[in-house]
C-alpha positions in Angstrom: 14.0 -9.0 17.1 14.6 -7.5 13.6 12.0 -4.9 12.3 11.8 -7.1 9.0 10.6 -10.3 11.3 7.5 -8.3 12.1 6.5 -7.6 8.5 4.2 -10.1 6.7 3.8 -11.2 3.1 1.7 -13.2 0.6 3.1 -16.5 2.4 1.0 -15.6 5.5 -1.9 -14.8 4.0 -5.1 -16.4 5.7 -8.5 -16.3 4.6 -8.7 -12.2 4.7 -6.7 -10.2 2.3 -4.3 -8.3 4.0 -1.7 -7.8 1.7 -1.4 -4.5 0.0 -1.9 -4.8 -4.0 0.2 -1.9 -5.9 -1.3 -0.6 -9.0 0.2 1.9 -11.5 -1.5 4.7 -13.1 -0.5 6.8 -16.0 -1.9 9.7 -17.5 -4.8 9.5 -15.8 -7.9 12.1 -16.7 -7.4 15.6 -18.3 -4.2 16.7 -16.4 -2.6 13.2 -17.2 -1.8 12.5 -14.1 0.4 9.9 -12.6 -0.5 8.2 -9.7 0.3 4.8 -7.7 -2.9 3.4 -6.2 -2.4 0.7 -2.7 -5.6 -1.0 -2.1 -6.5 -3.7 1.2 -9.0 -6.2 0.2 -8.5 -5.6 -4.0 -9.8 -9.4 -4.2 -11.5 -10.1 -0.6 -12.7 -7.0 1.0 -10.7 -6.9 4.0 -13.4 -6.5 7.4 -13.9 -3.0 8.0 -15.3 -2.5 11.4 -14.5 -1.1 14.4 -13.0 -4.3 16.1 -11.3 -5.1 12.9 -10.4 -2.7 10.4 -7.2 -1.4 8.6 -5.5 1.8 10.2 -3.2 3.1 7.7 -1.1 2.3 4.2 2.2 4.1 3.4 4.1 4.3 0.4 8.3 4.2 -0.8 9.7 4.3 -3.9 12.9 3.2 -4.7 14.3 5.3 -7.7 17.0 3.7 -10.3 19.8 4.9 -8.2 18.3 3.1 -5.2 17.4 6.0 -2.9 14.2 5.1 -0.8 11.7 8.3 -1.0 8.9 8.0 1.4 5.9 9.0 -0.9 3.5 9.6 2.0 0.6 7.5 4.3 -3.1 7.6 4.6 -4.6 6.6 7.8 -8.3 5.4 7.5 -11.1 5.2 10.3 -13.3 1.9 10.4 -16.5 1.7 8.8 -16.4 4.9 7.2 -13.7 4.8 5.0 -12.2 2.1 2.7 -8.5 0.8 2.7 -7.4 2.4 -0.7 -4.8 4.9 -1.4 -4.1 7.2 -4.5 -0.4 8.5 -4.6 0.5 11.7 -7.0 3.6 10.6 -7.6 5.9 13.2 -10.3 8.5 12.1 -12.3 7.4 8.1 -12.0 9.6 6.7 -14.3 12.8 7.9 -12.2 11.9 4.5 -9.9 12.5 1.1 -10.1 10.4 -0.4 -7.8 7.2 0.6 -5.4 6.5 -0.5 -1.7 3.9 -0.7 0.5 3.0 -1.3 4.0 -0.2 -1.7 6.1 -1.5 -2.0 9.3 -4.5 -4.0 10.2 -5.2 -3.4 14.0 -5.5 -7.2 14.6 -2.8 -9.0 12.3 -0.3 -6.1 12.1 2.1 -4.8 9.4 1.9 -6.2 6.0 4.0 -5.8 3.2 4.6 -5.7 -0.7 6.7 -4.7 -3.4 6.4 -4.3 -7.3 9.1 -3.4 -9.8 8.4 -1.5 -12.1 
């Protein structure tokens, strides 16, 4: 088996929202901060309980020159936390593209990408 087999997209989405929506956000509050934001459920809160819940989102960037930086995870406990991720992330215009994956204990790793 390939690792990419196990990784699921938009064309296996069901009725709960697992895949991960990528948001950019610039200059954001007094410091102008610039952060990437992953959120589970953006549309259709994904189920968030102990018997099904998301466990974690991580984060890549791929820069211009197309090096792959791992930009860090967040790992989330059921019921008392939600499935969204803010990423300080410096320098944001030296990438081309953002990626994310999830992991719902249930349907398993999920997967998206946005260029930027």
């Amino acid at each position: 088996m390939n690792f990419g087999e196990m990784l699921k997209g938009r064309e296996e989405e069901g009725k709960e929202n697992h895949v991960p929506e990528i948001e950019i956000i610039r200059e954001h509050g007094q410091a102008k901060t610039d952060f990437v934001r992953v959120i589970v459920g953006k549309e259709v809160p994904h189920p968030n309980t102990v018997e099904h819940h998301i466990e974690w989102i991580e984060l890549y960037g791929i820069t211009k020159e197309g090096r792959t930086i791992d930009l860090g995870r967040m790992e989330f406990e059921p019921v008392h936390t939600n499935p969204v991720a803010n990423f300080h992330v410096n320098n944001i215009d030296d990438f081309k593209a953002f990626c994310a994956l999830e992991y719902c204990n249930i349907h398993g790793v999920w997967q998206n990408c946005i260029e930027i």
